[in-house]
mmCIF file as Biopython writes it, N, C-alpha, C and O atoms, coordinates in Angstrom:
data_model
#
loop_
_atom_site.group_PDB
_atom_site.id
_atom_site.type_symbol
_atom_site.label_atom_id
_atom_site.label_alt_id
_atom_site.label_comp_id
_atom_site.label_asym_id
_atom_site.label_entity_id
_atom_site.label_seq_id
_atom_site.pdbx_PDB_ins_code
_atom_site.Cartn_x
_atom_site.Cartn_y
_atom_site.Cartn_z
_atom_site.occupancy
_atom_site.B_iso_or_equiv
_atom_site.auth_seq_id
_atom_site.auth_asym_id
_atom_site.pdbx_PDB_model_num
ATOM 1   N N  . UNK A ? 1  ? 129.119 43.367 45.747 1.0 0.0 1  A 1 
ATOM 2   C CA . UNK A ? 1  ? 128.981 44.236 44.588 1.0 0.0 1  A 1 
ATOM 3   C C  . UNK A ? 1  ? 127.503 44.561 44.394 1.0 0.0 1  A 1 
ATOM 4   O O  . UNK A ? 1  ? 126.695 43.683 44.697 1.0 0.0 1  A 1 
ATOM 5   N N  . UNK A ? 2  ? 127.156 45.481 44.023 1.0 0.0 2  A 1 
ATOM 6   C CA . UNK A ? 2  ? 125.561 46.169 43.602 1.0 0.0 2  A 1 
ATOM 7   C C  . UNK A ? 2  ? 125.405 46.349 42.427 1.0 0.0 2  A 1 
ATOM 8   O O  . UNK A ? 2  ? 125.961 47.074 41.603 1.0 0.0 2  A 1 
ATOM 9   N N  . UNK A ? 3  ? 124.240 45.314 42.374 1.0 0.0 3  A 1 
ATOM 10  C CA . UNK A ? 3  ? 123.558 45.385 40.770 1.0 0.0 3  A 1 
ATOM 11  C C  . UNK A ? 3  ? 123.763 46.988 40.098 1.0 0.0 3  A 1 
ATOM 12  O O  . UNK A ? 3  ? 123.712 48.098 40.628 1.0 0.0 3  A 1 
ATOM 13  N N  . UNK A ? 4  ? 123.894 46.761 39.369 1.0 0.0 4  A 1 
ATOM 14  C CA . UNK A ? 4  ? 124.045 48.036 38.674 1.0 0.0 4  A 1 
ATOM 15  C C  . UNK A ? 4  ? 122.860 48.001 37.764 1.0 0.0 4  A 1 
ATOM 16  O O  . UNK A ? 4  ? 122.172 46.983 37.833 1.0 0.0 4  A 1 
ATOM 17  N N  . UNK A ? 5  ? 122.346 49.335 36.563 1.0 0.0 5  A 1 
ATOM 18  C CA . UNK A ? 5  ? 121.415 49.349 35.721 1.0 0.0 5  A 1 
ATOM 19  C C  . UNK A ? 5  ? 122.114 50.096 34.786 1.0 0.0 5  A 1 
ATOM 20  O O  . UNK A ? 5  ? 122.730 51.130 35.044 1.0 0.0 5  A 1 
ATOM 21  N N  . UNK A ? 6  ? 121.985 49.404 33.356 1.0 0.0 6  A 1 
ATOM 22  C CA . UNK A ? 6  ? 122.376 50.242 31.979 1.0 0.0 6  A 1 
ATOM 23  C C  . UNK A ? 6  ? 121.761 51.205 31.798 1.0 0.0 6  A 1 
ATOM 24  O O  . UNK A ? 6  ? 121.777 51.681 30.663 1.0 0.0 6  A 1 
ATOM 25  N N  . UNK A ? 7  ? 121.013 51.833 32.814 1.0 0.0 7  A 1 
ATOM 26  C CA . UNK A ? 7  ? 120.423 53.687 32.483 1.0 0.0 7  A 1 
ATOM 27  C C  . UNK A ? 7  ? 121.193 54.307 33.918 1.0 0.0 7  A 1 
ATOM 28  O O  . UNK A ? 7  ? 120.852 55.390 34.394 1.0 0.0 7  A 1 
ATOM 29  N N  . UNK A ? 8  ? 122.238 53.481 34.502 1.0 0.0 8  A 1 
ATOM 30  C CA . UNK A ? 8  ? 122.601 54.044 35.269 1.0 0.0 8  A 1 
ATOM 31  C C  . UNK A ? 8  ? 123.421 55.523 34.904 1.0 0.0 8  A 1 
ATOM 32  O O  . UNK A ? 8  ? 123.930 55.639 33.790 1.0 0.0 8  A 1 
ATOM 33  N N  . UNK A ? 9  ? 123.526 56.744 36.002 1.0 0.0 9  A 1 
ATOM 34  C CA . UNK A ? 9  ? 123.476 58.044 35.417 1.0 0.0 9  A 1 
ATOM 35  C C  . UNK A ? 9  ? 124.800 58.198 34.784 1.0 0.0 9  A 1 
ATOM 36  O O  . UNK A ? 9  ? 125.055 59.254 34.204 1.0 0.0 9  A 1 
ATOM 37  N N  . UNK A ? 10 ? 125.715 57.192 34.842 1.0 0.0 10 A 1 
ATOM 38  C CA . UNK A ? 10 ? 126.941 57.749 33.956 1.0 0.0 10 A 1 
ATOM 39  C C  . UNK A ? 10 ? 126.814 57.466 32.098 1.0 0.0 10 A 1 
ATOM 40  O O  . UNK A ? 10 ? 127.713 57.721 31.297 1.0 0.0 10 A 1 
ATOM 41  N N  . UNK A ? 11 ? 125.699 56.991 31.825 1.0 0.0 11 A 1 
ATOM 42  C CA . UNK A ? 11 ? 125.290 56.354 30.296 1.0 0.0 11 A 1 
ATOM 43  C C  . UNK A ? 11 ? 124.842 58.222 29.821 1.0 0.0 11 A 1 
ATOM 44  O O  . UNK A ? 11 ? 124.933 59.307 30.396 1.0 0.0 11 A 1 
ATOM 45  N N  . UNK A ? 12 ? 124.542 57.926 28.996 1.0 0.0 12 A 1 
ATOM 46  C CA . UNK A ? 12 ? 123.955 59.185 27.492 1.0 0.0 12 A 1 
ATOM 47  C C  . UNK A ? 12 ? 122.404 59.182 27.423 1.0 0.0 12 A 1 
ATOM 48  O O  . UNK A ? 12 ? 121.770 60.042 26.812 1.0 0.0 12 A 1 
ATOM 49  N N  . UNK A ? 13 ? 121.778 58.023 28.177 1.0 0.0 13 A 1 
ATOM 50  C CA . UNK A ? 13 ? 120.321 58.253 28.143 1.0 0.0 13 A 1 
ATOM 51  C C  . UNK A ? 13 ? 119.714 59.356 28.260 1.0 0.0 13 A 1 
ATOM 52  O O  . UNK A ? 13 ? 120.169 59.759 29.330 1.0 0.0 13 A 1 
ATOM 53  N N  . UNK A ? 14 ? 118.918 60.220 27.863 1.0 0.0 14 A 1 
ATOM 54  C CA . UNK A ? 14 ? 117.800 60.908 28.333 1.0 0.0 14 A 1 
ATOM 55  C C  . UNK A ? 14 ? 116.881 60.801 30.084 1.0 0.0 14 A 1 
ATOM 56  O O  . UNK A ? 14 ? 116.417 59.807 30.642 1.0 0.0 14 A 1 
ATOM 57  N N  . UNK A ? 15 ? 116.901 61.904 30.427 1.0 0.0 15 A 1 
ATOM 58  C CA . UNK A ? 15 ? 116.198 61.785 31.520 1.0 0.0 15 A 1 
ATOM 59  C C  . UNK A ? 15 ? 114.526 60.671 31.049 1.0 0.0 15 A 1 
ATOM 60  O O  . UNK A ? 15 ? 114.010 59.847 31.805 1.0 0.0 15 A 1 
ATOM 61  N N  . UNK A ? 16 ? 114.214 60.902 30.136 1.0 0.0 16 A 1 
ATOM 62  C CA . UNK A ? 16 ? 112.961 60.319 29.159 1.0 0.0 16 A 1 
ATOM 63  C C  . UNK A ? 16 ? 113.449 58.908 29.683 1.0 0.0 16 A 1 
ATOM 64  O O  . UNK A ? 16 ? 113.084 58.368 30.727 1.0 0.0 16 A 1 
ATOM 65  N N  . UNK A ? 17 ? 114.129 58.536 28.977 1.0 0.0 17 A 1 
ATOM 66  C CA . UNK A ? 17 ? 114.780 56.829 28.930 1.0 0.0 17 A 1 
ATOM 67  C C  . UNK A ? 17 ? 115.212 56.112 29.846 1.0 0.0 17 A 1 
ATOM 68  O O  . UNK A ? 17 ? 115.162 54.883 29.895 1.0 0.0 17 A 1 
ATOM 69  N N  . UNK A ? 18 ? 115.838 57.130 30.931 1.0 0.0 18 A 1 
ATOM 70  C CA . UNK A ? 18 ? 116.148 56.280 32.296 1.0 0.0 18 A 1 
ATOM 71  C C  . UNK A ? 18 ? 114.591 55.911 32.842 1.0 0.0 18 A 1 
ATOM 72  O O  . UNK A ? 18 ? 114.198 54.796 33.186 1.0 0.0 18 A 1 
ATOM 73  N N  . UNK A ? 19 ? 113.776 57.240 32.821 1.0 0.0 19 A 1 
ATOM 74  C CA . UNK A ? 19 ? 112.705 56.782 33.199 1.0 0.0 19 A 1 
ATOM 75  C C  . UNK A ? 19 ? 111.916 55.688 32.796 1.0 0.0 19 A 1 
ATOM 76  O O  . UNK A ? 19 ? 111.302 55.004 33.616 1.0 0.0 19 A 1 
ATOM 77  N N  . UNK A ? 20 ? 111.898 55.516 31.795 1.0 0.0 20 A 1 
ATOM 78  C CA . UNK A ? 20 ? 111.260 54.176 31.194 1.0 0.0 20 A 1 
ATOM 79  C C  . UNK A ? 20 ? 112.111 53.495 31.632 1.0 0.0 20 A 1 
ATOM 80  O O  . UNK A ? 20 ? 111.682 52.792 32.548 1.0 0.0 20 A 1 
ATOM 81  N N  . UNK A ? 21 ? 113.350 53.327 31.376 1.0 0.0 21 A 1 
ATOM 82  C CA . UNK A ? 21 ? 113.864 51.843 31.630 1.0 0.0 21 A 1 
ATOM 83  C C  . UNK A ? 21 ? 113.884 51.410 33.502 1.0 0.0 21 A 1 
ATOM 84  O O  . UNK A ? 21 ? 113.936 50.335 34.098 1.0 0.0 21 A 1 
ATOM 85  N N  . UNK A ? 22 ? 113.829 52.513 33.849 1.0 0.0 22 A 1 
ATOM 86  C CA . UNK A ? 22 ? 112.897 52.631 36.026 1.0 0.0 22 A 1 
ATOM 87  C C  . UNK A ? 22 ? 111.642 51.846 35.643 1.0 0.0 22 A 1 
ATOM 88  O O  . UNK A ? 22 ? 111.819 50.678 35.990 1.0 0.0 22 A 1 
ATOM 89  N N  . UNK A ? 23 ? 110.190 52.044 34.946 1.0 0.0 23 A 1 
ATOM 90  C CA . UNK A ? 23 ? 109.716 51.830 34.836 1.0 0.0 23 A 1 
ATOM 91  C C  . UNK A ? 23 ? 109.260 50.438 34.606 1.0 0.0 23 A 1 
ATOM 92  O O  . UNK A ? 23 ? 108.279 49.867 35.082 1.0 0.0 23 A 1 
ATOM 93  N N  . UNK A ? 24 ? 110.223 49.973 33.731 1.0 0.0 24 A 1 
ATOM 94  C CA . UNK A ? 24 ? 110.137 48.346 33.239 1.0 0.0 24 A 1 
ATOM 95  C C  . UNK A ? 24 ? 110.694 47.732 34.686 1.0 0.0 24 A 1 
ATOM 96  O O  . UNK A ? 24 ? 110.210 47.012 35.559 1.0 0.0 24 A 1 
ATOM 97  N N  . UNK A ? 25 ? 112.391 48.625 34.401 1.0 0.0 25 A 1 
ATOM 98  C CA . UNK A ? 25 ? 112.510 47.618 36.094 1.0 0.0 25 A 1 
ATOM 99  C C  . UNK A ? 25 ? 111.588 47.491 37.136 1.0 0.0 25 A 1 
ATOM 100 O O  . UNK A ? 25 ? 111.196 46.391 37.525 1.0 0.0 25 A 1 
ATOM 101 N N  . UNK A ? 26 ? 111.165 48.709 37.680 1.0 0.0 26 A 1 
ATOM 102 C CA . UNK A ? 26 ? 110.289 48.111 38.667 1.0 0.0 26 A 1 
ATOM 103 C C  . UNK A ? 26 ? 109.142 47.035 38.667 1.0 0.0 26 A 1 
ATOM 104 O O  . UNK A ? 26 ? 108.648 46.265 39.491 1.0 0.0 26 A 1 
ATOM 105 N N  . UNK A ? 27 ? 108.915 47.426 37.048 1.0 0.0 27 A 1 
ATOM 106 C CA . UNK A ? 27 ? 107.989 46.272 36.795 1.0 0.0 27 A 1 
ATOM 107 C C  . UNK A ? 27 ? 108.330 44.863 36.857 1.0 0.0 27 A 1 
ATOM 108 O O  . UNK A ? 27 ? 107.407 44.049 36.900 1.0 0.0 27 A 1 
ATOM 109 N N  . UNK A ? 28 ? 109.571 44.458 36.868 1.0 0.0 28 A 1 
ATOM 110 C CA . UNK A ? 28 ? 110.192 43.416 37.322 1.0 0.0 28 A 1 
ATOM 111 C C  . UNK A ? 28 ? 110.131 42.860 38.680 1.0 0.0 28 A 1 
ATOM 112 O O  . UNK A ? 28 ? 109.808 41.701 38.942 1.0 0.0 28 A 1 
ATOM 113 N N  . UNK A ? 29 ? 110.497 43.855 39.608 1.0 0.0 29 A 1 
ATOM 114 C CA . UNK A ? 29 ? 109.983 43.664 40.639 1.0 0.0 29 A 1 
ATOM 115 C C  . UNK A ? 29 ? 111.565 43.037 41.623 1.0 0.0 29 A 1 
ATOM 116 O O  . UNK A ? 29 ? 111.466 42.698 42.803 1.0 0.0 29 A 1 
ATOM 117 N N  . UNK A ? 30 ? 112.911 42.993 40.851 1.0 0.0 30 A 1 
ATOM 118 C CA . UNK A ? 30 ? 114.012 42.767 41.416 1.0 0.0 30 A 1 
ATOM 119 C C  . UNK A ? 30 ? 114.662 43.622 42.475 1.0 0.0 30 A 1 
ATOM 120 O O  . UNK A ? 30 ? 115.663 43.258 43.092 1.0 0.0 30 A 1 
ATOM 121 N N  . UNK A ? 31 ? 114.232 44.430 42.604 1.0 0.0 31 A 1 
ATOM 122 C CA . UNK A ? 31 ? 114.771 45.657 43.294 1.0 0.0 31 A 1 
ATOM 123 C C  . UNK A ? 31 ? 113.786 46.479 43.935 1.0 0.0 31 A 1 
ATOM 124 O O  . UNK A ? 31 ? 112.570 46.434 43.752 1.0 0.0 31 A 1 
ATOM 125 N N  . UNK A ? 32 ? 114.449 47.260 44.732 1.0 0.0 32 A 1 
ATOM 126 C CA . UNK A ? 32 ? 113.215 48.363 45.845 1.0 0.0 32 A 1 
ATOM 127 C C  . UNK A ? 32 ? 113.150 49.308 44.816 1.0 0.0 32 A 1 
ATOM 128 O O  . UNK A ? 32 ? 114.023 49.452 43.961 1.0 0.0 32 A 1 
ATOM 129 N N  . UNK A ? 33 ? 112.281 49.848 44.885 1.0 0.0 33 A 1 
ATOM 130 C CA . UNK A ? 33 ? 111.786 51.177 44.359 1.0 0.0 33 A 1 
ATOM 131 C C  . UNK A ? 33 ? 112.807 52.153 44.529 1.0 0.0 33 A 1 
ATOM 132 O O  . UNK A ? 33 ? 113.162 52.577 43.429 1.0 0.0 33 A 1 
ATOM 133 N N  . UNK A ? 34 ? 113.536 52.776 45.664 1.0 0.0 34 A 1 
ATOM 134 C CA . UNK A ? 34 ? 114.258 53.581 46.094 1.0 0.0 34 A 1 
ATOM 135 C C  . UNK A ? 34 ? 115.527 52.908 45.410 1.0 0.0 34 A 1 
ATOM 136 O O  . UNK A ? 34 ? 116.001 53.620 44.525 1.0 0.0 34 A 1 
ATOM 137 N N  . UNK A ? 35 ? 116.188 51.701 45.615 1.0 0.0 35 A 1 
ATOM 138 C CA . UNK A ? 35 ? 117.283 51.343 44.335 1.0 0.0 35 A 1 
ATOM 139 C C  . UNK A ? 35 ? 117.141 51.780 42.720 1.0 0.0 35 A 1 
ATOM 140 O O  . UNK A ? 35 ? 117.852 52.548 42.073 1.0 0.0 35 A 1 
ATOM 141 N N  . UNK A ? 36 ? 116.146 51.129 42.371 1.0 0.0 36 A 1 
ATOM 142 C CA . UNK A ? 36 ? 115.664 51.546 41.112 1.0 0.0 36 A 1 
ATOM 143 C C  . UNK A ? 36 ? 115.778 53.266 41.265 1.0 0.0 36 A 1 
ATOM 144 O O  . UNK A ? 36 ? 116.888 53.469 40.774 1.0 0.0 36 A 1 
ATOM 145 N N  . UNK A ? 37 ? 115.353 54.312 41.587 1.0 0.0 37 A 1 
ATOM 146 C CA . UNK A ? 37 ? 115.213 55.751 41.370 1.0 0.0 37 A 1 
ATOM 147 C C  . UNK A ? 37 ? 116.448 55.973 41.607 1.0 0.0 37 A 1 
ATOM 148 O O  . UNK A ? 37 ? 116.841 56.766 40.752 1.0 0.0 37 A 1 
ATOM 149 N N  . UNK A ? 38 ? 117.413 55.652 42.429 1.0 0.0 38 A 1 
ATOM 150 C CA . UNK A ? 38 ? 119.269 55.707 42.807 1.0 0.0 38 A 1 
ATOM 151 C C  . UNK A ? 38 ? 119.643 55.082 41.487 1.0 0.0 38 A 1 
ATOM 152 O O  . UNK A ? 38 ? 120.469 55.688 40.805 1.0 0.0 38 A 1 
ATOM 153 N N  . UNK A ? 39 ? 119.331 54.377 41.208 1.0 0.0 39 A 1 
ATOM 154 C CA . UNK A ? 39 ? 120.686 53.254 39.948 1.0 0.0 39 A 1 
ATOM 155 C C  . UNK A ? 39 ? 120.384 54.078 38.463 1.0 0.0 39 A 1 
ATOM 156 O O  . UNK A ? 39 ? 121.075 54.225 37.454 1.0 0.0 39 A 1 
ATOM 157 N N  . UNK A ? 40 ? 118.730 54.630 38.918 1.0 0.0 40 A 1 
ATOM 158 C CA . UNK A ? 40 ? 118.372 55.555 36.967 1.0 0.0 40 A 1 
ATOM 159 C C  . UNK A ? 40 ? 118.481 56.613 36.831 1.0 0.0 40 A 1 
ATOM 160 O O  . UNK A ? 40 ? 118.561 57.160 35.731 1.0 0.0 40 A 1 
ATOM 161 N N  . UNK A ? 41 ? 118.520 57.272 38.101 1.0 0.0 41 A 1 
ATOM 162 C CA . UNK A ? 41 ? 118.760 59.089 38.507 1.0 0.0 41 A 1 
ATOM 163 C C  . UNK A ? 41 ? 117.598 59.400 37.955 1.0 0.0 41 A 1 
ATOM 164 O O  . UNK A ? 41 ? 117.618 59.908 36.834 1.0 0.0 41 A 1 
ATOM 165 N N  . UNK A ? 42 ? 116.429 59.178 38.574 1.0 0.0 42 A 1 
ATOM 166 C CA . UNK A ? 42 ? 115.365 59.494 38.065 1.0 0.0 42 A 1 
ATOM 167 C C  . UNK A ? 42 ? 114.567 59.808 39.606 1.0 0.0 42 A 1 
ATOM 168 O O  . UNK A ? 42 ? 114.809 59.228 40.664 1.0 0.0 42 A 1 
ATOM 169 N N  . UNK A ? 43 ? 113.601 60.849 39.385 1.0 0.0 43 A 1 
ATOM 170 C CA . UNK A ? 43 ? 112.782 60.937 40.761 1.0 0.0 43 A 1 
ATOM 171 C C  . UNK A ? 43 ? 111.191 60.498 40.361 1.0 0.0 43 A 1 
ATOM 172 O O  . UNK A ? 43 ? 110.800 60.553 39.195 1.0 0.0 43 A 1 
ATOM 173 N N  . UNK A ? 44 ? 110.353 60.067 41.449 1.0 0.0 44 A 1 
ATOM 174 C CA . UNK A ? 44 ? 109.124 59.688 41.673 1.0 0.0 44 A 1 
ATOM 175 C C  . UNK A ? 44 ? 108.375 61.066 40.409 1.0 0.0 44 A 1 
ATOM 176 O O  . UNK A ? 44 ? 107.327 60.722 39.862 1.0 0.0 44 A 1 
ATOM 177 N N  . UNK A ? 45 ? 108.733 61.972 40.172 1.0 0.0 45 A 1 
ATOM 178 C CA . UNK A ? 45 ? 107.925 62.990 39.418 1.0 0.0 45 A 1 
ATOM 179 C C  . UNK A ? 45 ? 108.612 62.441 37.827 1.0 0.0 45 A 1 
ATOM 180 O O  . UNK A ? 45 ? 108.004 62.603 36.769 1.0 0.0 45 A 1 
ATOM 181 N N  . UNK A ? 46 ? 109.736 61.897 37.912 1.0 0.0 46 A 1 
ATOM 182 C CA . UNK A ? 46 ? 110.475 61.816 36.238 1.0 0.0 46 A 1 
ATOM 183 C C  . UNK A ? 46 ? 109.205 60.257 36.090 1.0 0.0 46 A 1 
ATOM 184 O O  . UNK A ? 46 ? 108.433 60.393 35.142 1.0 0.0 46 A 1 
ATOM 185 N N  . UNK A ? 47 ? 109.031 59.100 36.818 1.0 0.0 47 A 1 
ATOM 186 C CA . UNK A ? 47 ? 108.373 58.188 36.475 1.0 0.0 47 A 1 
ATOM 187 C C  . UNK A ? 47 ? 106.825 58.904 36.112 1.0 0.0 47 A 1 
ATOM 188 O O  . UNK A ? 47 ? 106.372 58.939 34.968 1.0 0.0 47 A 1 
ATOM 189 N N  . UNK A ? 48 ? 106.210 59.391 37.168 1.0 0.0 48 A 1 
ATOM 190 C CA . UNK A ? 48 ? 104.972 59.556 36.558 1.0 0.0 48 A 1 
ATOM 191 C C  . UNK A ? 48 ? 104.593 60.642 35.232 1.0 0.0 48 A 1 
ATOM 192 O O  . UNK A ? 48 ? 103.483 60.808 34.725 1.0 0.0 48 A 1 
ATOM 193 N N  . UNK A ? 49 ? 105.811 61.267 34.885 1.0 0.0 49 A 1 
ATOM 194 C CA . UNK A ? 49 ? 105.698 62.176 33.522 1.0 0.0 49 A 1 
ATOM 195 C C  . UNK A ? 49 ? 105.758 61.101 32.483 1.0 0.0 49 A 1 
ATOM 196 O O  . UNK A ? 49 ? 104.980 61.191 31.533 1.0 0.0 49 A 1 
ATOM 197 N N  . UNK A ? 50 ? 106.570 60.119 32.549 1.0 0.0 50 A 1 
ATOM 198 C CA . UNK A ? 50 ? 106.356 58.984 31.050 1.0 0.0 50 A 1 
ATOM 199 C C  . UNK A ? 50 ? 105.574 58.013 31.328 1.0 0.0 50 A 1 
ATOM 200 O O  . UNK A ? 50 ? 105.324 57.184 30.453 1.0 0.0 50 A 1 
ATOM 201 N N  . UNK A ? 51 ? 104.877 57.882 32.939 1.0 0.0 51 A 1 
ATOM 202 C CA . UNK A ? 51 ? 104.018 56.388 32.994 1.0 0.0 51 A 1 
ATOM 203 C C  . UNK A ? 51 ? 103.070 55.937 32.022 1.0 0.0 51 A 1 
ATOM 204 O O  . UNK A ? 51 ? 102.636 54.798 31.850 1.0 0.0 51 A 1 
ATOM 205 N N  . UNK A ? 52 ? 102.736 57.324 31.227 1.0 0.0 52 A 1 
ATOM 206 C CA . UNK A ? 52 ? 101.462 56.663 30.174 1.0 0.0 52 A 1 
ATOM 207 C C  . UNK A ? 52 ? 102.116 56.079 28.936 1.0 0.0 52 A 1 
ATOM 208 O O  . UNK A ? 52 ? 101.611 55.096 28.393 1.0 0.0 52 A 1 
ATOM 209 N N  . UNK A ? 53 ? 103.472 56.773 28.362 1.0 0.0 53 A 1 
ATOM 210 C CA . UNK A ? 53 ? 104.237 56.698 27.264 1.0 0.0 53 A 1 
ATOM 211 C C  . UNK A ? 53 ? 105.015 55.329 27.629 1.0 0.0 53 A 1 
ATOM 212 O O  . UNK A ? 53 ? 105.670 54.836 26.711 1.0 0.0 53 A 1 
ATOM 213 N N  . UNK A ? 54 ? 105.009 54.578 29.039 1.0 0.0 54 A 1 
ATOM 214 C CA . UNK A ? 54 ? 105.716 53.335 29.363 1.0 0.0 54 A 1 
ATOM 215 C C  . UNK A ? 54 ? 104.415 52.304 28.937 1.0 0.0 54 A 1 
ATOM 216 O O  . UNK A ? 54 ? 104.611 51.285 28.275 1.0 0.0 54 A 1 
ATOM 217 N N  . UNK A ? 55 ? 103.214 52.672 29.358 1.0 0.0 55 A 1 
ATOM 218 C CA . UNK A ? 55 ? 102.045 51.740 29.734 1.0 0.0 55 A 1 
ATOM 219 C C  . UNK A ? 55 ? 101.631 51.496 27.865 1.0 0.0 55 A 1 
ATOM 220 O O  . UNK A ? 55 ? 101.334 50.331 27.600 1.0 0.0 55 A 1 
ATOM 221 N N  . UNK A ? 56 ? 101.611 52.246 26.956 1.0 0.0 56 A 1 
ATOM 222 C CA . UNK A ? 56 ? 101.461 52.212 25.626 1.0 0.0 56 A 1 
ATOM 223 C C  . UNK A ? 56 ? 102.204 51.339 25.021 1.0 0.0 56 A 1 
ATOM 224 O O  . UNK A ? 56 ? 101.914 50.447 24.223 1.0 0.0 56 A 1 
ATOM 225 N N  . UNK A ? 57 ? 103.889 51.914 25.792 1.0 0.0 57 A 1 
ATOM 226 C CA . UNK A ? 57 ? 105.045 50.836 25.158 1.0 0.0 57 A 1 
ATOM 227 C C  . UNK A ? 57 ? 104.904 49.594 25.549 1.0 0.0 57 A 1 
ATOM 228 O O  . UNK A ? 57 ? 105.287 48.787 24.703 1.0 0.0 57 A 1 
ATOM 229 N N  . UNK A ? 58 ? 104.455 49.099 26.612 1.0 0.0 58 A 1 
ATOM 230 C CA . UNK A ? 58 ? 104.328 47.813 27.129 1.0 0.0 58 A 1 
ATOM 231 C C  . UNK A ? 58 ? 103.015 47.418 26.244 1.0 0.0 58 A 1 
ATOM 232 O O  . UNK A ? 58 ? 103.181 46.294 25.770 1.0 0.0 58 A 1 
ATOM 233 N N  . UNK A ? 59 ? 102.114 47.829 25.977 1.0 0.0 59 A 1 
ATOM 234 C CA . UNK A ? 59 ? 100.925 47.246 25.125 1.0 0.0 59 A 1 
ATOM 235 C C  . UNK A ? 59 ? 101.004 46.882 23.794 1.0 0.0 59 A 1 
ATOM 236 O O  . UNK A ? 59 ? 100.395 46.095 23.069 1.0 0.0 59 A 1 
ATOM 237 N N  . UNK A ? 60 ? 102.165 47.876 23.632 1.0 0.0 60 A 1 
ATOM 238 C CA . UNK A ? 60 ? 102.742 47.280 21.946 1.0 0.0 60 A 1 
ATOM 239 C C  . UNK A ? 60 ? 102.972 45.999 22.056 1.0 0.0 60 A 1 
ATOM 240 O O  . UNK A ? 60 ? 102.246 45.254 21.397 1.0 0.0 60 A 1 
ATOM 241 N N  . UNK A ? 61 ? 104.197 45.315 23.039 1.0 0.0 61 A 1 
ATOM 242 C CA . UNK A ? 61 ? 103.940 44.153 23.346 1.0 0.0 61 A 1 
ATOM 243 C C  . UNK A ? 61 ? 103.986 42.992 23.613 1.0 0.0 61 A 1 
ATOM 244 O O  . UNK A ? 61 ? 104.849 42.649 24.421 1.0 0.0 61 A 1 
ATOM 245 N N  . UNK A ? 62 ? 103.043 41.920 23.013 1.0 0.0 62 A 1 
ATOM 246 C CA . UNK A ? 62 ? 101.837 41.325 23.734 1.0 0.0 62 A 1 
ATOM 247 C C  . UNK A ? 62 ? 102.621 40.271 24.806 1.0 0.0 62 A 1 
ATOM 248 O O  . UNK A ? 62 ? 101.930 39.582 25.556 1.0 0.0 62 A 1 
ATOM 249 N N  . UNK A ? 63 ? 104.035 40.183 24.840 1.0 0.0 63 A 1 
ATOM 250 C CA . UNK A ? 63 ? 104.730 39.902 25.629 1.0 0.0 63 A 1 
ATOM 251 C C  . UNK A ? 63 ? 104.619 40.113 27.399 1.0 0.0 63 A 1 
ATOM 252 O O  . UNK A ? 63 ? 104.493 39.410 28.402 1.0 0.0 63 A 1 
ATOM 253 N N  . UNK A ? 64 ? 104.719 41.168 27.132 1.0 0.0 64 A 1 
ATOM 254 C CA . UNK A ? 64 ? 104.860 41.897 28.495 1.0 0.0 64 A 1 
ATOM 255 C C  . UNK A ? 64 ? 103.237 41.952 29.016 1.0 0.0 64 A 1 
ATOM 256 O O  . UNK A ? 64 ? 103.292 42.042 30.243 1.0 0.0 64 A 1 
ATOM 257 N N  . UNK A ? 65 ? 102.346 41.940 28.738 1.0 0.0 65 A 1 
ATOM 258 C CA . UNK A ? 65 ? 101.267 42.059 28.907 1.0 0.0 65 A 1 
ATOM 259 C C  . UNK A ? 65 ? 100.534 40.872 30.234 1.0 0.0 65 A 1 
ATOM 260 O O  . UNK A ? 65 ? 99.334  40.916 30.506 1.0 0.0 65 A 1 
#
């Protein structure tokens, strides 16, 4: 069975929100890059349009940091 992701493309997310939630995942580091962009329906151009609006959200915080 294959991990699946709750921004996977059959959910109501926003193209916005899958991307962030790509974002965190990869930041996890559980998965390939190319899984992650397949499981969020998101492309290499949808991550770097919110990377700054992810990098802010992660500074809020001090957790993730």
């Amino acid at each position: 069975m294959q991990p699946s992701s709750p921004a996977a493309a059959d959910t109501h997310l926003s193209r916005k929100h899958r991307a962030l939630v790509a974002l965190y995942t990869l930041d996890a580091g559980h998965l390939s890059r190319e899984e992650i962009l397949r499981l969020n329906n998101v492309s290499e151009a949808d991550l770097a349009e919110h990377e700054e609006e992810w990098l802010r959200l992660r500074c809020r915080n001090p957790s993730m940091v």
